[in-house]
Every structure is written in structure tokens, then in C-alpha cells.
VOGU-3710 file (C-alpha; in Angstrom, 3 decimals, decimal comma):
1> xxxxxxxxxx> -11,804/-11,993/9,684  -14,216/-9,656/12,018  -13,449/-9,796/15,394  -16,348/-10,991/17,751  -17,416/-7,579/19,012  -17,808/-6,320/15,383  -20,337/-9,259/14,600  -22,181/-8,646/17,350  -22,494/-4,977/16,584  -23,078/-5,946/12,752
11> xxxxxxxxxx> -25,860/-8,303/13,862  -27,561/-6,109/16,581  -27,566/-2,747/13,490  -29,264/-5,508/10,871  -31,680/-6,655/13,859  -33,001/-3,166/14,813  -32,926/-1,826/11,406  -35,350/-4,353/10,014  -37,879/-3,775/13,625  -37,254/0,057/12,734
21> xxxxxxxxxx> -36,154/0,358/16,321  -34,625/3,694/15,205  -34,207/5,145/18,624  -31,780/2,354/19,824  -30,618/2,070/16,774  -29,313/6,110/16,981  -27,723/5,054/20,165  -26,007/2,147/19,265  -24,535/4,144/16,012  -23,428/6,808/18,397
31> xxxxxxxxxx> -21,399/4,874/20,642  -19,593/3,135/18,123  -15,957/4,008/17,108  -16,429/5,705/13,854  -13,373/2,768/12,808  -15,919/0,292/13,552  -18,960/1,969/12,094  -16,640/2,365/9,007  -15,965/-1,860/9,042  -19,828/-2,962/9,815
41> xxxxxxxxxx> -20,664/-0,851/6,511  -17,897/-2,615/4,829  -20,348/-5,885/5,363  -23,582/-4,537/5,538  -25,773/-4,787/1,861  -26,406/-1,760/-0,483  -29,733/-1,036/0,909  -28,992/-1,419/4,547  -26,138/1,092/3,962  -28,790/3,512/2,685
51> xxxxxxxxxx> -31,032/2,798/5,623  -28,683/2,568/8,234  -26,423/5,412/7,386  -29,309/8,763/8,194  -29,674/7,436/11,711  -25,980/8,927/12,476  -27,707/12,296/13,441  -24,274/13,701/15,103  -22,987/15,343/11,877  -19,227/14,772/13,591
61> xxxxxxxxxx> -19,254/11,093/14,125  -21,116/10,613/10,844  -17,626/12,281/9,580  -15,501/10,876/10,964  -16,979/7,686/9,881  -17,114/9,126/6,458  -13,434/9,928/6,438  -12,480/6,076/7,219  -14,664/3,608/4,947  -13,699/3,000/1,690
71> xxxxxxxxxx> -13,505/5,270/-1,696  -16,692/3,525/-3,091  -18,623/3,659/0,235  -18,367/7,158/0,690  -19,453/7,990/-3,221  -22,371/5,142/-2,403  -23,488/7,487/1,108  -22,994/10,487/-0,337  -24,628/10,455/-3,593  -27,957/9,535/-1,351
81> xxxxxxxxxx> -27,519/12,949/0,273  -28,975/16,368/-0,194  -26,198/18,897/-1,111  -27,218/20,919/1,838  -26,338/17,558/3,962  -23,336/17,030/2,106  -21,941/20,482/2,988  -22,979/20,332/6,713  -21,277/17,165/6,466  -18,297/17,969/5,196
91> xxxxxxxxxx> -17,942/21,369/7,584  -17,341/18,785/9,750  -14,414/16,799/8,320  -10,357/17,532/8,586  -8,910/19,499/5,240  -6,867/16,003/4,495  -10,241/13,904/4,298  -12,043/16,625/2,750  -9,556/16,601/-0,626  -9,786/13,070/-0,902
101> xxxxxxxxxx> -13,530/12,977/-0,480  -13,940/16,027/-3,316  -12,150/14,260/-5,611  -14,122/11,379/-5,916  -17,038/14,000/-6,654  -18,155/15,179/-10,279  -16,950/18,243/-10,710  -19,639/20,138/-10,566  -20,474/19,221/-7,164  -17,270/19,648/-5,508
111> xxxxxxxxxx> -16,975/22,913/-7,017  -20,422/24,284/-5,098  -19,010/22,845/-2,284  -16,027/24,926/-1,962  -17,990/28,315/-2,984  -20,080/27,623/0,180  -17,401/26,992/2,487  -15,935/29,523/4,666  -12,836/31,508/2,461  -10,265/30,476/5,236
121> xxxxxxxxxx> -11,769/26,439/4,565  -12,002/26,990/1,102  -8,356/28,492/0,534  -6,540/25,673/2,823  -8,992/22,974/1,217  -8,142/24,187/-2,901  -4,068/24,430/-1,587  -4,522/20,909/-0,625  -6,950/19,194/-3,638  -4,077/21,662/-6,086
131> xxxxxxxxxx> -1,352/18,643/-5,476  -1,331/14,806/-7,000  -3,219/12,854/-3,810  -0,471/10,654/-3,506  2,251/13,255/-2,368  3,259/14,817/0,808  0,700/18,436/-0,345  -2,603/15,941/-0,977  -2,040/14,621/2,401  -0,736/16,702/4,493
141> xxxxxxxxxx> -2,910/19,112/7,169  -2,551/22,812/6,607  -3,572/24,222/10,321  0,210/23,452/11,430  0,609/24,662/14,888  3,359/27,398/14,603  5,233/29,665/16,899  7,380/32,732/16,097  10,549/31,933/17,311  10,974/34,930/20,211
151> xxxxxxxxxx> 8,125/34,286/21,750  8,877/32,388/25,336  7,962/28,899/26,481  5,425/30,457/28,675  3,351/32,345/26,164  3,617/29,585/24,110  2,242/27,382/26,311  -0,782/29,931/26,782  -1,251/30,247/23,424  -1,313/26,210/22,559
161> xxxxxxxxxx> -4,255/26,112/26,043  -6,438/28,257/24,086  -6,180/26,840/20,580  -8,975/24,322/20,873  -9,204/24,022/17,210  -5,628/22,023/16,764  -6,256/18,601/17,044  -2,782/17,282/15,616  -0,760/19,373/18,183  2,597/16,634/17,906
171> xxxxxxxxxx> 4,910/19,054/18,047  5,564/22,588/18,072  7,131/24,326/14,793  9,161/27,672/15,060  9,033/30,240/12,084  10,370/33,407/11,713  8,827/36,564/10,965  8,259/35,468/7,644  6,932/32,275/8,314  10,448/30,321/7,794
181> xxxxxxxxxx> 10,960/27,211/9,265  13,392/27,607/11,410  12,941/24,994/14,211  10,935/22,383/16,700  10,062/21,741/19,414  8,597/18,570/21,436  5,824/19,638/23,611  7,411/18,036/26,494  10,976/19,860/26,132  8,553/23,426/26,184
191> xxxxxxxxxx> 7,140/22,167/29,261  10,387/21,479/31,144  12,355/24,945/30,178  12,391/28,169/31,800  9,079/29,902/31,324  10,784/33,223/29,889  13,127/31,136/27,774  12,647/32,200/24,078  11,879/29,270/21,698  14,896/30,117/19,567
201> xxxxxxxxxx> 16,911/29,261/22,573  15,998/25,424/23,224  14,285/24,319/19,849  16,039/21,880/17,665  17,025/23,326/14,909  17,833/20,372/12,270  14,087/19,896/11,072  12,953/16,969/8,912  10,604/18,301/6,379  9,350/17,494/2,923
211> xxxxxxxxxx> 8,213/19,460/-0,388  4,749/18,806/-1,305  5,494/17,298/-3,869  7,239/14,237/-2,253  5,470/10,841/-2,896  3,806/9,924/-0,412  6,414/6,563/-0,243  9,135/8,615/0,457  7,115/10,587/3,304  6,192/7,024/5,099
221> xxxxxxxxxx> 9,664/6,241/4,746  10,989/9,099/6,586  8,581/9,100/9,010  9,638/5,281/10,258  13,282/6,240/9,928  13,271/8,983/12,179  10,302/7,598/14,698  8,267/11,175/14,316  4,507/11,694/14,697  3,972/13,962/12,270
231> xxxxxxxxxx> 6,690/15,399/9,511  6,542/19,254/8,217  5,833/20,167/4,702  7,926/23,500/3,550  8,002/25,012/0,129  11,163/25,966/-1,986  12,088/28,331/0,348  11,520/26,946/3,386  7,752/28,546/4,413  5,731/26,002/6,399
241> xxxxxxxxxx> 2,695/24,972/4,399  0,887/22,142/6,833  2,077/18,729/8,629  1,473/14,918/7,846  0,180/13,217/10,750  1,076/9,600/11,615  -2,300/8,296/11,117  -1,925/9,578/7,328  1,144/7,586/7,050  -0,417/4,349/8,713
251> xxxxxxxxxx> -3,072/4,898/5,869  -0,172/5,329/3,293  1,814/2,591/4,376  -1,900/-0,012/4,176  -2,558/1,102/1,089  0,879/0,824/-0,676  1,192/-2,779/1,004  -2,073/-3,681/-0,263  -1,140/-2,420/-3,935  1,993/-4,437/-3,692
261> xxxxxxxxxx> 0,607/-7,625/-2,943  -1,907/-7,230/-5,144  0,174/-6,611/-7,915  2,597/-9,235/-6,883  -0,102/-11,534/-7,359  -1,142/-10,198/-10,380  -4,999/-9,220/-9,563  -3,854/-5,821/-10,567  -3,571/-2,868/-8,205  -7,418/-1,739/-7,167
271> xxxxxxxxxx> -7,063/-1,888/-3,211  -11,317/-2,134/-2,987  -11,119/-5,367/-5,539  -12,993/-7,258/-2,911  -15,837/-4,431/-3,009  -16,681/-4,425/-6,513  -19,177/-6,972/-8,280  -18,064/-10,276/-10,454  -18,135/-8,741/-13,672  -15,955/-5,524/-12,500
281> xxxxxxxxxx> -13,291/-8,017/-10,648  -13,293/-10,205/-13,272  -12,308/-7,024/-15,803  -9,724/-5,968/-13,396  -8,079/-9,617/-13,314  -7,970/-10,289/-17,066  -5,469/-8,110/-18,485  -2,924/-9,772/-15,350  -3,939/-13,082/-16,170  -3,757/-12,531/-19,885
291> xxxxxxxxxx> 0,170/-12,868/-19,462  -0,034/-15,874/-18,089  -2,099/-17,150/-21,049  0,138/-16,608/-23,482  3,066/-18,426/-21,656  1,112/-20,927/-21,236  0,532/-21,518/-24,499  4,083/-21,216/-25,862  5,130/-23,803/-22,657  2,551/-26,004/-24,291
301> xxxxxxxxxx> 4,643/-25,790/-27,150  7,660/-26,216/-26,008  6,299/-29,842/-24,947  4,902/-30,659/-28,006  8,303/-29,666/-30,019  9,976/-31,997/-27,761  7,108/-34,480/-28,346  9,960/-37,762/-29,668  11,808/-37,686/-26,501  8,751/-37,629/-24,265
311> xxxxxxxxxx> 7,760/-40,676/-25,788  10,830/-42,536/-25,342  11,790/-41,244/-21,980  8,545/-41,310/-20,630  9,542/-40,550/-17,029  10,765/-36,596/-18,419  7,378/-35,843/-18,400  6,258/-36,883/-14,160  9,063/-33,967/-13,194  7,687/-31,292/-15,307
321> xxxxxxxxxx> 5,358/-29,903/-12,795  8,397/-30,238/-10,114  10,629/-28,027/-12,930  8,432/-25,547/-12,992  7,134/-25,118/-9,488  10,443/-25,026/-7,789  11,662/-22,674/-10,395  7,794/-20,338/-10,050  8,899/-20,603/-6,132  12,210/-19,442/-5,893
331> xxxxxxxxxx> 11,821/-16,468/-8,345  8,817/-15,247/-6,655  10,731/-15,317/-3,100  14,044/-13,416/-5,120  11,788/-10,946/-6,302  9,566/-10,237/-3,218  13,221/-10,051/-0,843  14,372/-7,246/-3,448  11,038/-5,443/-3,716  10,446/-5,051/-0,324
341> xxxxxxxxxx> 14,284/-4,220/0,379  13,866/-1,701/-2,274  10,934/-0,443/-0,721  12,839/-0,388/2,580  16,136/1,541/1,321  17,574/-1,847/2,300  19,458/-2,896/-1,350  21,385/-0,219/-2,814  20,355/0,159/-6,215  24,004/1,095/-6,763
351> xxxxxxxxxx> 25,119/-1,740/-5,348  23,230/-4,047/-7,798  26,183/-6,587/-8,964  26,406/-7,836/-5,425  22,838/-8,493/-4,901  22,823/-10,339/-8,070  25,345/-12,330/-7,057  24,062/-13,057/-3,593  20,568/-14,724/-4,870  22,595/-16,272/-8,105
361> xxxxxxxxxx> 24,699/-18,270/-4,800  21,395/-18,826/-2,777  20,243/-20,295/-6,043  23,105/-22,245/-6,916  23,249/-23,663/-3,550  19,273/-24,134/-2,992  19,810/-25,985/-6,846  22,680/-28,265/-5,794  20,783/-29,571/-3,111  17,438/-30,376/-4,575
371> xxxxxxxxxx> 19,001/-31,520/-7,685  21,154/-34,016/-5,806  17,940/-34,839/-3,883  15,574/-35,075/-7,202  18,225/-36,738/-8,746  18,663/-39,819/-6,413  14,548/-40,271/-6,086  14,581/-41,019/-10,013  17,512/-43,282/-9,715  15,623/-45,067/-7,145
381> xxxxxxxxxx> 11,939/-44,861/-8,477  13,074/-45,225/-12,179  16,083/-47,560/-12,203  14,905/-48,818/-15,431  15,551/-45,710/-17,033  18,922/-45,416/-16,854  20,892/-43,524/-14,450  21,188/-40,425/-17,302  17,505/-39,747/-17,012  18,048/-39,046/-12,715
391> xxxxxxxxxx> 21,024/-36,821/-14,095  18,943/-34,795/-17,078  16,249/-34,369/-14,062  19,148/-33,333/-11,364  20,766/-30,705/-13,464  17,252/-29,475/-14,979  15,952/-28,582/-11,175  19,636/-26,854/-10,607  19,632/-24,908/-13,602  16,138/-23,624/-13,469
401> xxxxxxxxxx> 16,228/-22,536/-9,494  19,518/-20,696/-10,587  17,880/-18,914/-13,655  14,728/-18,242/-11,709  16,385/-16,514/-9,166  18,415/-14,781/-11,211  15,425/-13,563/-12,978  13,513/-12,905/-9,451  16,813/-10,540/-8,633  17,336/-8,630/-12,102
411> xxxxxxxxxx> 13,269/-7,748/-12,925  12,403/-5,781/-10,164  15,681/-3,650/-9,962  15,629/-3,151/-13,852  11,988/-1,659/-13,810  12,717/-0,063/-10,445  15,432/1,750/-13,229  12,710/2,422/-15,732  10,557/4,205/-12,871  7,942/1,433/-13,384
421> xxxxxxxxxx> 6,424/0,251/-9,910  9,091/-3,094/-9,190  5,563/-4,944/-7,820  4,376/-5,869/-11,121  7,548/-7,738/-11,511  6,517/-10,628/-9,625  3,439/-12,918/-10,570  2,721/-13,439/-13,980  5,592/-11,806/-15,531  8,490/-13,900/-13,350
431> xxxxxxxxxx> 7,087/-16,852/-12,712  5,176/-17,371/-16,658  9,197/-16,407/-17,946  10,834/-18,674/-15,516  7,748/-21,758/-17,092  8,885/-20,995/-20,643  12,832/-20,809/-20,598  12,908/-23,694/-17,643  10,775/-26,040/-19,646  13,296/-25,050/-22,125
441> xxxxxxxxxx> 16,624/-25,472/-20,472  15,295/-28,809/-18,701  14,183/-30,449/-22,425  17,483/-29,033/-23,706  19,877/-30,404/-20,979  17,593/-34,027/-21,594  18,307/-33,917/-25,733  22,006/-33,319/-24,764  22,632/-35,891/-22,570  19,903/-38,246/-23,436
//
């Protein structure tokens, strides 16, 4: 939901761009945080984007802006630009943005880019775009700010005065003379010592660092463990190649959430889905929903196989959509508790035979009591069935909340084994499995006892 300051700004942009009141316009675009100029184009229509967008005349904030709307926004903007606006546009963005921007490019274009960039741009820019934009290389920063390690607090502190041009100055690193990482250093710690103290003397020397090509996961992960702003990236033998920054991982850790849930609830794993048009989301949703289909369908005959009992114990069929809802429930919550604390580092994947048998209590526990509960109702409601029929339905409930979590617990840690993403585990695969076999179970239980 948009706040009320963003509406106001979103109406007071559509108001002056239709009077072509371009002067106030400019102003208003310029004093807007280029967060907030990135969520008002988020909302504003195809053509006003294309209107709206030129009248950002500082080439900066237009960047910066650039560098926080979405992956189909910024194609949208930029194909509507000149080259030679593109490139002064892009002089203007960090080396992070910059890869991710290029490689939603053709080819061609990104490529004429780089040749017109200044080498030292150019070589930091291809080092960065040359690793998989989901690791800790496609995200990281290569202007780390580095020290050699004799050089004293004092001329370090000189140095780090005059270099205007670091804008992520967290912490400071200490190298050797061949660029090793040897240390770090908090810039409040290099502010307290001795001013001839020698960084090798006071800077902590366990570093947290990362290859590059650490998923990007694992660098989030880290990051909230050890409560750091920005984590260093090091090659095999230890030479410091840039830095991730915290607002990276915020970025990470939005769009892996987003995936997740998305996944989870099996509209497939396109964080813009609610940018693209009805045909493309309905493509996207299909192939997720197509799983569901198909159980359906083999529920449906389930039912019909079991079509002679139905008719004589009519009252079977009013707790089928209980059955199945409970048991859809339950094995959604088992699975999303395991994802996430697989996510988290929270369940041991070693220690799976214990989570198992935690949810298979939780389910036999969660089953005893509903079933009891379920149970009594249709002894009450449907005394003239019998009291079998409140005992099929009792059971039924316990047996399927036991299975479903069950199922919930063993999916996402067996394709968390097969290196398949454990969020596609939930939705249509767990909850159309735990339709089929508890419809199953419940009609079997019913022919047994019945």
C-alpha cells in the first residue's frame, strides 16, 4: 500500500505533467528521494514514464533512481534513450548497479558501452559482469578502501579525508604488500589509537570474507550472523577483490523472500509478476497451477471409485472438504517452518530424523485433538448414522494431519538434498499430494470400518 506522502507526490507528477508545468515539475523530481522517484514510476502508466522520466536533468539523481526501480523499468527508460545519454548516464552509476543494468542490455549495446568507458571503469565493471549475478563477485563493489598494513593510524586517517570518491567507507581493510588480506579495522578503533600506531598493531586480524563465487544466500547469511556492514570478497589466495555493502544484502535478502513466497504459493518465481501484463502472468502461473490440475483430477477419481459407499453413508461426503483442508493446512505450515529454518541454518540437515519426528508428534498431537473434536460433532449432528461413521471421520482427520505433516517435513529437506530450491516444495506439490493420498486414506479407513 503507498504511503500518503507517495500519493501525493504521484498525484502532484501526473498533475503537472499533463499542464506541461515542466519547470516545477524539474523541481519536484529533484527533491525527491531517488527510492521514491523509483516507487511513483512503479505506478505511473507507460507513457507518463516516458514523459516524466527526461525532466530528471541531474544525470546523478536520474541514477540513482535508475539503480533502484525494477529490471523491466529500467530496460522500459533506457531503451527511450540516446546511447550518448545512456553512457552519460551510466558514468554516473556505482560498478554493482552498472553490471546488473548491462546485463539486461542486448549485447551489442552493452558492449559499446564498456569501450567508451574510462579503462579503470571498464576493467572493474567487466571483473564484476565476468561472475553469475547472484554471487558474492556480481554484487560486490570493487573500489574497496584498503590500507597497507605499516602505514600508521594517522596517515591513514589523512589518506581516507582525501578520498572523496569512496562512498562505502564501513570499514578499513589491511593488505600487505601484495595486496593480501591480512586484517580490519573499524573506523572508530583508527580514530581512538595512537596516531603513529601502525595498522598491523591494532587491526583485527580474524577477517570474514567470501570467494566470489559464494551465492549470494550464503553472503546475506553471514552478513546477519556476524552484524557487519559490509563483508570482503578475497580470491583463492587471499587478494582483496571489492566489498558487499549492506544495502546489497537488504536487496538480496527482498528478493530471495519474494522468490520464496512466490514459489511457495506456486505463482512461480518472477519477483516483477505484478509488473507484467495478463497474458504474460497468466503464462507464468500455468505451468504451477498445472500440478494442481492433475491432482485434482485423480482426487475426483478417487471419489467416484468410492462412489457405493458415498451413497450409503451419505454424511462421508459433508467432511471431505474438512479432510482435505486441515490436511492442505498443516503440511503447508511443516513445510514453510523447515524452509525457512533451512534458510536460517536453524535445522541441521544432518540432524534430519529428529526433525521428522518432531512435526510427525506436532501432527499426531494436532490429529488427536481435532479428530476427537470432529469426531464428537458427527456423533452429535449425525446420530442417525451410527456412531462408526463419527469414528471413520475422527481417525480420517488424525491420519491425514499426521501424513501431511510428515510430508510438509520430508519434501523440502529431500530436494534441499537434490540441490533443488526447497520453496517449490510447498503449494501445489504438498498440499495437491496431501488431497490425493488423504482422500485416499480417509475412504480407506471408512470401507474398513464401515
Amino acid at each position: 500500500m503507498l504511503t500518503q506522502e507517495i500519493n501525493i507526490l504521484l498525484d502532484t507528477l501526473r498533475r503537472l505533467n499533463r499542464r506541461n508545468a515542466h519547470a516545477n515539475l524539474k523541481k519536484i523530481l529533484h527533491k525527491t528521494h531517488p527510492a521514491d522517484l523509483a516507487t511513483i514510476f512503479r505506478y505511473l502508466t507507460e507513457p507518463e514514464r516516458r514523459e516524466i522520466f527526461p525532466s530528471i536533468t541531474d544525470r546523478n539523481h536520474a541514477a540513482e533512481a535508475l539503480s533502484e526501480m525494477d529490471d523491466s523499468l529500467r530496460v522500459e527508460l533506457i531503451n527511450q534513450l540516446t546511447r550518448e545519454q545512456v553512457i552519460e548516464l551510466f558514468s554516473e552509476m556505482a560498478t554493482d548497479d552498472l553490471a546488473d543494468v548491462l546485463g539486461l542490455l542486448p549485447d551489442d549495446l552493452s558492449n559499446d558501452i564498456v569501450q567508451l568507458m574510462e579503462p579503470e571503469s571498464a576493467v572493474d565493471l567487466e571483473a564484476v559482469m565476468g561472475y553469475p549475478e547472484d554471487t558474492a563477485g556480481g554484487i560486490m563493489i570493487p573500489e574497496a578502501f584498503s590500507l597497507n598494513e605499516n602505514m600508521t593510524a594517522a596517515d591513514a586517517i589523512e589518506i581516507l579525508q582525501q578520498s572523496e570518491h569512496n562512498e562505502m567507507v564501513f570499514y578499513v581493510y589491511v593488505v600487505d604488500d601484495d595486496d593480501h588480506l591480512k586484517g580490519v579495522s573499524s573506523l572508530r578503533q583508527l580514530l581512538m589509537v595512537s596516531p603513529q600506531k601502525q595498522l598491523k598493531d591494532f587491526m583485527i586480524p580474524q577477517v570474514v570474507s567470501v570467494l566470489p563465487e559464494t551465492d549470494q544466500e550464503e553472503v546475506a547469511r553471514l552478513v546477519g550472523r556476524y552484524n557487519i556492514l559490509a563483508l570482503p570478497v578475497v580470491d583463492e589466495e587471499n587478494h582483496l577483490l571489492g566489498i558487499v555493502t549492506v544495502d546489497d544484502i537488504i536487496d538480496v535478502i527482498r528478493e530471495e523472500a519474494t522468490e520464496d513466497f512466490l514459489q511457495m504459493a506456486g505463482a512461480g518465481r518472477d519477483r516483477e509478476i505484478l509488473l507484467k501484463n495478463t497474458v504474460e502472468e497468466s503464462r507464468l502461473r500455468f505451468p504451477w497451477l498445472f500440478a494442481t490440475w492433475i491432482g485434482g483430477i485423480v482426487a475426483s477419481l478417487i471419489v467416484s471409485s468410492f462412489d457405493d459407499l458415498l451413497q450409503r453413508v451419505v454424511a462421508l461426503a459433508a467432511f471431505m472438504p474438512i479432510i482435505a483442508g486441515m490436511g492442505g493446512n498443516i503440511g503447508t505450515q511443516s513445510a514453510t517452518i523447515v524452509i525457512r529454518g533451512l534458510a536460517t541454518g536453524r535445522v541441521n540437515i544432518r540432524e534430519v530424523g529428529q526433525v521428522i519426528f518432531k512435526e510427525l508428534r506436532v501432527g499426531l498431537i494436532l490429529g488427536i485433538v481435532y479428530g476427537l473434536g470432529l469426531g464428537l460433532l458427527v456423533r452429535v449432528v449425525y446420530a442417525s448414522s451410527g456412531v462408526m461413521v463419527g469414528v471413520v471421520v475422527g481417525l480420517g482427520i488424525c491420519a491425514v494431519m499426521i501424513l501431511a505433516a510428515l510430508m510438509g517435513t520430508i519434501a523440502p529437506i529431500v530436494l534441499n538434498k537434490l540441490d533443488v530450491d526447497p520453496a517449490i516444495a510447498t503449494g501445489p506439490f504438498v498440499t495437491t499430494t496431501i488431497d490425493i493420498f488423504g482422500l485416499l486414506i480417509y475412504f480407506s479407513i471408512a470401507m474398513a470400518l464401515l
